[in-house]
C-alpha positions as CSV (number, residue, x, y, z in Angstrom):
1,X,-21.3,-42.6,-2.9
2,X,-19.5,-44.2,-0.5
3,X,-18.9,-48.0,0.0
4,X,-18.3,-50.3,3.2
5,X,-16.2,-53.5,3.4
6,X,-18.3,-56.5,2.8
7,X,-16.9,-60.2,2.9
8,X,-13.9,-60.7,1.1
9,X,-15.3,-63.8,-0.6
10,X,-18.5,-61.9,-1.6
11,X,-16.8,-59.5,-3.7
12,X,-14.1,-62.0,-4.7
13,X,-16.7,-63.5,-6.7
14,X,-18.6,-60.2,-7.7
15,X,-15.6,-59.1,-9.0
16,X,-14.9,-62.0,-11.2
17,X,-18.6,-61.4,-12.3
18,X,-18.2,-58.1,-12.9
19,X,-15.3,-58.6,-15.0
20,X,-16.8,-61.3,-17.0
21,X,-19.8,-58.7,-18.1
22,X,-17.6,-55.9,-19.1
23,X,-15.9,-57.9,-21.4
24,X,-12.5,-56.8,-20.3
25,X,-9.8,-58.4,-18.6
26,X,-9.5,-55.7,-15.6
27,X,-6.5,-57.2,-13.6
28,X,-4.3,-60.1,-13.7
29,X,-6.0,-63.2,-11.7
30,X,-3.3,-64.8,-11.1
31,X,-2.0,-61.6,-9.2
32,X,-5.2,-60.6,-7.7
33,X,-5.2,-64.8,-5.8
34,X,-2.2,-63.2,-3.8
35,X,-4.0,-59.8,-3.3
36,X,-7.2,-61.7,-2.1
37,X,-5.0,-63.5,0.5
38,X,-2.8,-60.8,1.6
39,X,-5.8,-58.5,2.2
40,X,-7.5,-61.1,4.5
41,X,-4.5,-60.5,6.9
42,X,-3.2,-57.3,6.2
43,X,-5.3,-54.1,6.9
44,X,-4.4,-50.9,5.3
45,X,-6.1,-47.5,5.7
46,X,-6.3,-44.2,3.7
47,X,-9.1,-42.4,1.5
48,X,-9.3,-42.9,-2.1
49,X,-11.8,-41.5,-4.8
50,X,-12.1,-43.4,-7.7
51,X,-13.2,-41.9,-11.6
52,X,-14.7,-43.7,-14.1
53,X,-17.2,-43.6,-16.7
54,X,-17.1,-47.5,-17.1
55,X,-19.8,-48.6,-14.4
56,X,-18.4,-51.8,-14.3
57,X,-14.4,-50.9,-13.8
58,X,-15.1,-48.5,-11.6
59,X,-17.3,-50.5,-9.0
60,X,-14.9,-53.9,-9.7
61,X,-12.0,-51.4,-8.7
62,X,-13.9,-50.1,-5.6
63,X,-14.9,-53.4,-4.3
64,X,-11.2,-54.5,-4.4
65,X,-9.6,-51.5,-2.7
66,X,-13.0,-52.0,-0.1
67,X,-11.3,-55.3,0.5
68,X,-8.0,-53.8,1.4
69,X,-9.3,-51.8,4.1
70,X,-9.7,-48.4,2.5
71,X,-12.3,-46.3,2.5
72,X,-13.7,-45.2,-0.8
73,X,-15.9,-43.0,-2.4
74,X,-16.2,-42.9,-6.8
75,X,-17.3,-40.9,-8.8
76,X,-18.5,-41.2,-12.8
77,X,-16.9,-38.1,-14.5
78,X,-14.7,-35.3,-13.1
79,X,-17.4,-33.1,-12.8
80,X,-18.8,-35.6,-10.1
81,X,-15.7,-35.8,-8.8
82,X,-15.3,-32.4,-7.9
83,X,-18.3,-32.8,-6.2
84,X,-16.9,-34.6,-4.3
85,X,-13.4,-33.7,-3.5
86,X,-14.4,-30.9,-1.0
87,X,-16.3,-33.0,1.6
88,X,-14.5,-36.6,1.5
89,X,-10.8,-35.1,1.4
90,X,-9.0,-37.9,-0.2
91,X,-5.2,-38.7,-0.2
92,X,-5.3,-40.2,-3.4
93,X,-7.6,-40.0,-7.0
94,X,-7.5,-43.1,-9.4
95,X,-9.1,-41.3,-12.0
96,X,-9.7,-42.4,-15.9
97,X,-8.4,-40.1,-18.5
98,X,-11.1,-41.0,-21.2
99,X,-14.4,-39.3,-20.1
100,X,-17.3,-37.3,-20.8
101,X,-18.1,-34.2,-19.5
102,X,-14.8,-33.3,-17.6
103,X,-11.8,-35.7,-18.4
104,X,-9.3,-36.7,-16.5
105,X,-7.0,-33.7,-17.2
106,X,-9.5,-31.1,-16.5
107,X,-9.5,-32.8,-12.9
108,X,-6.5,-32.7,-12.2
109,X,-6.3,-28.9,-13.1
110,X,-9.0,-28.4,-10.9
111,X,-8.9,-30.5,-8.4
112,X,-5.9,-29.6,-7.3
113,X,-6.9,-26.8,-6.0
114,X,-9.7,-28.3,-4.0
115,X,-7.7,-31.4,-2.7
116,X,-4.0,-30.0,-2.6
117,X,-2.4,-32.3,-0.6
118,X,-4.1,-35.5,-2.6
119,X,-1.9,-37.3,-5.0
120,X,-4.1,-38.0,-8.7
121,X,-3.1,-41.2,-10.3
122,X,-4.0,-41.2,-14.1
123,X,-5.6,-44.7,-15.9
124,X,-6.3,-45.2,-19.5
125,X,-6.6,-47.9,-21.9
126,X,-4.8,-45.3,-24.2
127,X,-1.6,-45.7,-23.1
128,X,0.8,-43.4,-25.2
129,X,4.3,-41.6,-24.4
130,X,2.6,-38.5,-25.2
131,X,-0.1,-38.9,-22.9
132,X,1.8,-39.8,-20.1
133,X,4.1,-37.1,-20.5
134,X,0.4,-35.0,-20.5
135,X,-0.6,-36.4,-17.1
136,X,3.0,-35.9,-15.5
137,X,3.1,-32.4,-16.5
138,X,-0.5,-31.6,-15.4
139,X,0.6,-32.5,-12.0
140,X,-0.1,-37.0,-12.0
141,X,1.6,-38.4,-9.7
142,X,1.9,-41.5,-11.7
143,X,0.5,-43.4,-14.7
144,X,-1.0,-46.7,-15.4
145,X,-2.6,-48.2,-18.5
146,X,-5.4,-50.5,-18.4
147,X,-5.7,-53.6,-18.0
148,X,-5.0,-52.9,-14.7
149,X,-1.6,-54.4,-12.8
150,X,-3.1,-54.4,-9.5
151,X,0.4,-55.5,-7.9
152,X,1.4,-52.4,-9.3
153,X,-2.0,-50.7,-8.3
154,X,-1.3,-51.5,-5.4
155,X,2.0,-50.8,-4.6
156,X,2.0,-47.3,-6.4
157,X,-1.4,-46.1,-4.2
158,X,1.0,-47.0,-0.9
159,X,3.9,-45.0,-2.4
160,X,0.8,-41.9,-3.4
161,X,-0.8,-42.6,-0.1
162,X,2.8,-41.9,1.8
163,X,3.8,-38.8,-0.3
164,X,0.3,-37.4,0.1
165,X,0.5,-37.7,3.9
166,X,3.9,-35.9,3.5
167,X,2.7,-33.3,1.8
168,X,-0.5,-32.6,3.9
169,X,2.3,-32.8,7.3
170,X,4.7,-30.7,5.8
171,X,2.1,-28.2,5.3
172,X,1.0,-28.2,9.0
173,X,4.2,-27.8,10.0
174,X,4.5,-24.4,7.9
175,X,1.4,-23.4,9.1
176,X,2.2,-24.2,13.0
177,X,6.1,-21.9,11.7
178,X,4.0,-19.3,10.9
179,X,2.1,-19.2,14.0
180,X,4.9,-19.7,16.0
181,X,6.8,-16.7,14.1
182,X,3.6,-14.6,14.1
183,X,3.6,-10.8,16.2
184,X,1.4,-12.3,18.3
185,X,4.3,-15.1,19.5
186,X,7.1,-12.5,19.8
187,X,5.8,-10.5,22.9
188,X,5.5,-7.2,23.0
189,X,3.1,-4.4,24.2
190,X,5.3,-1.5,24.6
191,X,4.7,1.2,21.6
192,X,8.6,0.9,20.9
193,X,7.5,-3.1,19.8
194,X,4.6,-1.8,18.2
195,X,6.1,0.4,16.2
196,X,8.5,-2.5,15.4
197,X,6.1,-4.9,14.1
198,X,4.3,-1.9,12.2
199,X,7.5,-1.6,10.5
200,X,8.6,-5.4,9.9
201,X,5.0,-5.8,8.3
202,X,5.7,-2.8,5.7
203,X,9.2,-3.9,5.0
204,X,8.2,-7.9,4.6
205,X,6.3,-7.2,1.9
206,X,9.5,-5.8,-0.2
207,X,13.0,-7.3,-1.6
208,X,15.1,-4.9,0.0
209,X,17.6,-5.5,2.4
210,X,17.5,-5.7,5.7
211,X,19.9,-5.0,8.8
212,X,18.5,-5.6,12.2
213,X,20.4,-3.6,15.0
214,X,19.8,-4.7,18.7
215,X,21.4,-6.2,21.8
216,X,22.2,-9.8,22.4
217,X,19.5,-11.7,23.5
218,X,16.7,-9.0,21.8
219,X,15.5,-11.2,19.7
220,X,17.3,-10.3,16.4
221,X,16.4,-14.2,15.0
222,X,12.9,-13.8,15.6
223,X,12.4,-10.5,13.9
224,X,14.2,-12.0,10.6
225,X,12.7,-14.8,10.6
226,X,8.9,-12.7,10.8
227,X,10.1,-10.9,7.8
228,X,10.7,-13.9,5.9
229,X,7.5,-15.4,7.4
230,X,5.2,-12.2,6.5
231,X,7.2,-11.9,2.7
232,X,6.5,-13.4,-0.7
233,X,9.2,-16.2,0.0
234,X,7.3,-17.6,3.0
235,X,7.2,-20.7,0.8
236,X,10.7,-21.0,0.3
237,X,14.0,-22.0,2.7
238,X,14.8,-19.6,5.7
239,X,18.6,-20.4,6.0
240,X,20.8,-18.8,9.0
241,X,24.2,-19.0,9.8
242,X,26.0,-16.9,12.7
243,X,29.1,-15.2,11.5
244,X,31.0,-15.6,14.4
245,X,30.8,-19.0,15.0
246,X,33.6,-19.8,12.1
247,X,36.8,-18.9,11.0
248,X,37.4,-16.9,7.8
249,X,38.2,-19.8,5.1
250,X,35.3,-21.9,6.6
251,X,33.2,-19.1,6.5
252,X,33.7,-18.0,2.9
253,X,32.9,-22.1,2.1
254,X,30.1,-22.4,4.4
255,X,28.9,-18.8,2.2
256,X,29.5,-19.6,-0.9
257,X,30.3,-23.7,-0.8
258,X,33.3,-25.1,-2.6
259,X,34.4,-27.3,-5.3
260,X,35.6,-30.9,-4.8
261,X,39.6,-30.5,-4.0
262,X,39.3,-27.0,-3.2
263,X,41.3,-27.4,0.1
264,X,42.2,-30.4,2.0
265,X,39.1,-32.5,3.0
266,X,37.3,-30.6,0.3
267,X,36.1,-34.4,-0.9
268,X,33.0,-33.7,-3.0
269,X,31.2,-30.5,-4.2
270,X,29.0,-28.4,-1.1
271,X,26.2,-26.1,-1.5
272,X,27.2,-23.1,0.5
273,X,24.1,-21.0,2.1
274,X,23.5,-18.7,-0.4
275,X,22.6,-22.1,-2.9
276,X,20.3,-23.6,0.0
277,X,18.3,-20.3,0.8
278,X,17.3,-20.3,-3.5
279,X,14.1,-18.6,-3.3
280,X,14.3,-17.5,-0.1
281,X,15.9,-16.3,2.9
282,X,19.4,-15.9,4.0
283,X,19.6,-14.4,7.7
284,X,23.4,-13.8,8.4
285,X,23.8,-13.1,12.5
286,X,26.4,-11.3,13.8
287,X,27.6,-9.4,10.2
288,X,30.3,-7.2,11.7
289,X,32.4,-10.7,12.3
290,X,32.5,-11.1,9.2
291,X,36.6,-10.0,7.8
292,X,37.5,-7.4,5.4
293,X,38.5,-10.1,2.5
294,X,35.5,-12.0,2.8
295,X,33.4,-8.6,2.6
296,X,34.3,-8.0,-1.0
297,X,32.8,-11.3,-2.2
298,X,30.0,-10.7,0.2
299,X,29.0,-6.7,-1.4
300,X,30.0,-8.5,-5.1
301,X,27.0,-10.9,-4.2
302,X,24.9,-8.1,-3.3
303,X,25.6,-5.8,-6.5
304,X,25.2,-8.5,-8.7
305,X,23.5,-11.6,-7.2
306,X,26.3,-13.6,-8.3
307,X,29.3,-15.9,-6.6
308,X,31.6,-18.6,-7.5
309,X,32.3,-21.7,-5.1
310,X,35.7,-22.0,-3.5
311,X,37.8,-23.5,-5.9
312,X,35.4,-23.5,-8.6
313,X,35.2,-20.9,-11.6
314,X,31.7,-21.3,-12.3
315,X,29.5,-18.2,-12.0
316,X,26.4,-19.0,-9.9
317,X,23.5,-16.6,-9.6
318,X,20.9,-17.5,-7.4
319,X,17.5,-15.1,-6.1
320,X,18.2,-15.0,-2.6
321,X,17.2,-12.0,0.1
322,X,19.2,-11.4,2.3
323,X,18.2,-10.0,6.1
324,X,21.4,-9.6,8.7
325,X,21.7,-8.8,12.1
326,X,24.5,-6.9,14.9
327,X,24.6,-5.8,18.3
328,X,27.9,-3.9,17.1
329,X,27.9,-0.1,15.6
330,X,28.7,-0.4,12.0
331,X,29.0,3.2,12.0
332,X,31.7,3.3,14.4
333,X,33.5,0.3,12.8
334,X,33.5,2.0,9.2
335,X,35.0,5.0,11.0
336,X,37.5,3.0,12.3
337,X,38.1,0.7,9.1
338,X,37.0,-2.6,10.3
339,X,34.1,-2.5,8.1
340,X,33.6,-1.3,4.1
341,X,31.9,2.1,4.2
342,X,30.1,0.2,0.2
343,X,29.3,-2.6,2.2
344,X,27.5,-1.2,5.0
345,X,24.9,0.7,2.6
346,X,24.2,-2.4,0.4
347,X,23.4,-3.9,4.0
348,X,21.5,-0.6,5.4
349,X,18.6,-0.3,3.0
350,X,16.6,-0.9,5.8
351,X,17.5,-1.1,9.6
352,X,15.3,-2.3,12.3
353,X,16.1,-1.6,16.3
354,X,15.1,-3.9,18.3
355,X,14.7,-2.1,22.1
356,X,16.2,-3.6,25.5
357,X,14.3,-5.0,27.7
358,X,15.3,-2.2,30.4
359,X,13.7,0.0,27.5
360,X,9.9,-1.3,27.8
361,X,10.2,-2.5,31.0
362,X,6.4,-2.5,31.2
363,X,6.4,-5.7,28.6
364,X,8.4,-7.5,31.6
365,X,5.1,-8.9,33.2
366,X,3.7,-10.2,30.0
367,X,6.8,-11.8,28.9
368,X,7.0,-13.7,32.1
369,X,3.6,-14.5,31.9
370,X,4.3,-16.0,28.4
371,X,7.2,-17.9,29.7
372,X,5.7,-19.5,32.9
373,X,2.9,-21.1,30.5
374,X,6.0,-22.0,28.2
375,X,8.3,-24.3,30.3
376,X,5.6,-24.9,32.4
377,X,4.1,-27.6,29.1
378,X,7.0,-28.2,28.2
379,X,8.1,-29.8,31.4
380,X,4.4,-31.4,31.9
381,X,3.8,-29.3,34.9
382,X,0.8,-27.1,36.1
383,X,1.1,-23.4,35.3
384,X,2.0,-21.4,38.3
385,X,1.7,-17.7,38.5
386,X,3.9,-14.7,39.8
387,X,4.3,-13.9,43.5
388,X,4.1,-9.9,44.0
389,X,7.7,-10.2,45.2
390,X,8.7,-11.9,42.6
391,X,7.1,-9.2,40.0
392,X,9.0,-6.6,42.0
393,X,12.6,-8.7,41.7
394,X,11.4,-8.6,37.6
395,X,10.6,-4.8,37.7
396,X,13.4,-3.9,39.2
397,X,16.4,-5.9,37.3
398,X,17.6,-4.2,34.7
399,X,17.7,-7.7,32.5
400,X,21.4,-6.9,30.5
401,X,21.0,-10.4,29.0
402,X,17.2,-9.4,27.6
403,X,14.7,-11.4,27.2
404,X,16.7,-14.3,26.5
405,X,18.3,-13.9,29.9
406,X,14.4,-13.4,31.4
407,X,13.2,-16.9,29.8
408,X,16.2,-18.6,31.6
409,X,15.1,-16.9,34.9
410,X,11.8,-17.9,34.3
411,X,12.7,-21.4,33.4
412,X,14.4,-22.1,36.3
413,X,12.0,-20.5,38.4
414,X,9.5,-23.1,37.0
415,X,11.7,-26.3,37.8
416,X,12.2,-25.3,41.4
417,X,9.0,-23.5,42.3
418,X,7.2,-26.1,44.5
419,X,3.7,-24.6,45.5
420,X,1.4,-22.4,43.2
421,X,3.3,-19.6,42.5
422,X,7.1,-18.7,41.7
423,X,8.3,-16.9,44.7
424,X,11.6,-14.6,44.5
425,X,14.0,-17.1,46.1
426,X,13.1,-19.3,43.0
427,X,14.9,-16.6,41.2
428,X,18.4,-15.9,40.5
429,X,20.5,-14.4,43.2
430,X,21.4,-11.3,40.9
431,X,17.7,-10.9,39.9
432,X,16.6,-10.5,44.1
433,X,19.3,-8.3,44.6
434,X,17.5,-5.4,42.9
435,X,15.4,-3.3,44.6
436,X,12.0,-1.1,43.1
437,X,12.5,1.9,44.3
438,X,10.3,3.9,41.7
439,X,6.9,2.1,42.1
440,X,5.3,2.6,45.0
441,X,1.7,2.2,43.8
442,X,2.6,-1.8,44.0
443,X,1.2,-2.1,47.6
444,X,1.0,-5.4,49.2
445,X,-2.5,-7.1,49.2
446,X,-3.1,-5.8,46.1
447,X,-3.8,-8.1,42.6
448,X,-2.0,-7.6,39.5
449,X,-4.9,-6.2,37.9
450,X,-5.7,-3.8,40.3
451,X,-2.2,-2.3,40.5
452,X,-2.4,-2.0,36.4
453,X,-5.8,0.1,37.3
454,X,-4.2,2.0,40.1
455,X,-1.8,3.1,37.8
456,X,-3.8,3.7,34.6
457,X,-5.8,5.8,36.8
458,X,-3.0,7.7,38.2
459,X,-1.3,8.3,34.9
460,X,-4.6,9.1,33.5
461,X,-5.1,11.6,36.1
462,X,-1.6,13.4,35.5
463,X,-2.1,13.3,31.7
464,X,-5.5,15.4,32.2
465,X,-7.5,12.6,30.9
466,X,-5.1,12.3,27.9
467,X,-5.0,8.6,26.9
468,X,-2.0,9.2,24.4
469,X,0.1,11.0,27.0
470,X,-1.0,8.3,29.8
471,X,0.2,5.6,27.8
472,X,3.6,7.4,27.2
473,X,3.8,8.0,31.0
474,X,3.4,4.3,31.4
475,X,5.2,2.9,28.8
476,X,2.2,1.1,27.2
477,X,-0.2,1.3,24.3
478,X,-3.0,3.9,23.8
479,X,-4.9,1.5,22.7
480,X,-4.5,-1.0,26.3
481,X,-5.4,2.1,27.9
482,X,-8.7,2.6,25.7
483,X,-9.3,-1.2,25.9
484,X,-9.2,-0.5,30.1
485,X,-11.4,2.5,29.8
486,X,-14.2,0.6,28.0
487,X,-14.3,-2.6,29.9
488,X,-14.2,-0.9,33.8
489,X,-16.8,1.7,32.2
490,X,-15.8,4.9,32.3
């Protein structure tokens, strides 16, 4: 049931009642004086359930967390406490360990699962090592024996409250990662991408490694980081570290970490990456900068899961997967020595290309489209759309940068456009000085939705009604096309 705050010096003296009829000396008054008076100036807030079997204790502890501003619900046994868990939500469970039905340890193994952000606080008048050590491992986040300290009551539901709230943010933030890592956040309609994700999913759900092959600015990072994100170690640390940003020794200590003395200003022990991405991830960008020495500790790792710090002689094994990333040719740098022939198949048990932008030109409008609502929150101003001229500068640019070098047009286009849409002078100069020489259907007048029918129907028509072959025409999915089909109703 749930209880609202009544007059502090109501339930002062019902609590003193209370206690007087259980026969039990539930906190320490002299304590509980400064609690009465800090609660009538301090408000707190937070949800707490509270288990007990003892009618008395359980309402006397209710009343007095009432009185502290939170907001309260109890229960009599765990089995009416996972009654309650679903609906209230709370951050924190006082719960007895001592009761009928379900005690306190079959709660916690349950209720975790239904509250699993809420931190479960353990009472009992049978206060033992062994006990405690029970609760703990069960999942408690602490322990407290009865009589009740209610200084320490008190204090140790703020530190539960705090590391519950943690916990239940922490948790967001992973789920708004994995939206933001999701296929549906790295744009792409062309079957090329399609085909791309298709593969990522299959290969996510493995331990093998992977080697990502595409042009700067692709999107190499955001294809690792989905296979982390759609893999068993979602859970766990995705680490990354760009090869070429470092020189060999720091790179090999940045890898691996080193031992305290190891080289000059080497002034305590450091986790290199391959310690910090335990249990999950290690994404290594740019692995053809990596030099020849280096790459025999690297392939060691690889073969054997194993490493020893700089400086140290410990062996260190660690269950890390490892997903890397170049816009070089390894082939063509094994040929010529520059890379280990052993090293490049460890690497290539898996390779995923990720196309140009020049390649599925046709994702170019839905890209921009993406970007213009992008920048236009994040610089708190209204979204604008695409001028036709502006779609034809787009078209016709042959975007060597990708679609990095497409956000930063777009992004700049945002901050200068002035009226409603984003006009090609808001562009950059190299971006207008393309011109589309190949798409006549986009005549002036017309909307972007019925130049995408103009041409469907078009390519439709040369394909003989084929909507495979009309979607290879145009660089699209079947399925957009089928999509089209249905809702104009043909």
């Amino acid at each position: 049931m749930a209880h609202r705050r009544e007059p502090l010096s109501a339930r002062w003296e019902s609590l003193k009642s209370n206690s007087r009829a259980s026969g039990r000396e539930l906190v320490n008054p002299g304590r509980f004086e400064l609690h009465y008076a800090m609660a009538v100036t301090q408000g707190q807030t937070g949800r707490i359930l509270v288990v007990d079997d003892e009618a008395n204790a359980r309402e006397a502890l209710v009343e007095l967390l009432c009185d502290e501003g939170f907001t309260v619900e109890s229960a009599a046994d765990g089995a009416q406490a996972l009654a309650v868990l679903g609906d209230f939500e709370p951050e924190v469970v006082l719960t007895d360990l001592k009761m009928p039905v379900l005690d306190g340890l079959g709660l916690l193994a349950r209720g975790r699962k239904l509250a699993p952000h809420a931190a479960f606080v353990v009472m009992t008048a049978f206060g033992s090592i062994d006990t405690a050590v029970e609760a703990i491992k069960a999942g408690a986040e602490n322990y407290l024996t009865k009589p009740l300290d209610m200084e320490a009551l008190l204090a140790l539901v703020a530190r539960a409250l705090e590391k519950a709230r943690l916990s239940a943010e922490a948790a967001q933030l992973r789920s708004r990662l994995d939206a933001k890592l999701s296929f549906e956040n790295i744009v792409g309609d062309h079957p090329s991408m399609q085909r791309l994700f298709k593969l990522v999913q299959q290969v996510a759900r493995s331990r093998a490694t992977v080697l990502i092959h595409g042009e700067t600015g692709t999107g190499k990072e955001l294809i690792a980081a989905a296979v982390h994100h759609g893999s068993a170690r979602k859970d766990g640390p995705f680490v990354r570290l760009n090869c070429a940003s470092l020189a060999e020794t720091l790179l090999e200590s940045e890898l691996f970490g080193h031992e305290r003395g190891a080289f000059t200003g080497a002034h305590s022990r450091r986790q290199g990456r391959f310690e910090q991405a335990a249990g999950g991830t290690l994404f290594l960008d740019e692995i053809s900068e990596v030099p020849l020495p280096l790459q025999v500790k690297l392939l060691r790792f690889l073969q054997e899961r194993e490493f020893e710090r700089v400086g140290g002689n410990e062996t260190i094994s660690v269950d890390v997967r490892v997903v890397v990333a170049t816009n070089r040719d390894l082939v063509e740098m094994v040929k010529e020595g520059r890379f280990r022939e052993d090293l490049y198949y460890r690497l290539n048990v898996v390779q995923l290309d990720v196309p140009p932008l020049r390649a599925r030109r046709s994702d170019v409008p839905l890209l921009a489209e993406h970007f213009l609502r992008k920048h236009a929150e994040a610089n708190d101003l209204p979204v604008i759309r695409l001028s036709e001229s502006a779609l034809r500068a787009l078209l016709a640019y042959p975007w060597p940068g990708n679609v990095r070098e497409l956000e930063n047009a777009i992004e700049r286009a945002v901050v200068l456009a002035e009226g409603e849409a984003v006009e090609d002078e808001h562009l950059p100069v190299l971006t207008r000085s393309e011109q589309l020489d190949n798409l006549g259907v986009l005549v002036p007048g017309l909307t972007l939705a019925e130049v995408e029918r103009m041409a469907i129907m078009q390519a439709l028509e040369a394909a003989s009604g084929s909507t495979q072959r009309a979607a290879e025409l145009l660089g699209i999915s079947q399925r957009k096309i089928q999509y089209r089909i249905k809702e104009w109703g043909l």
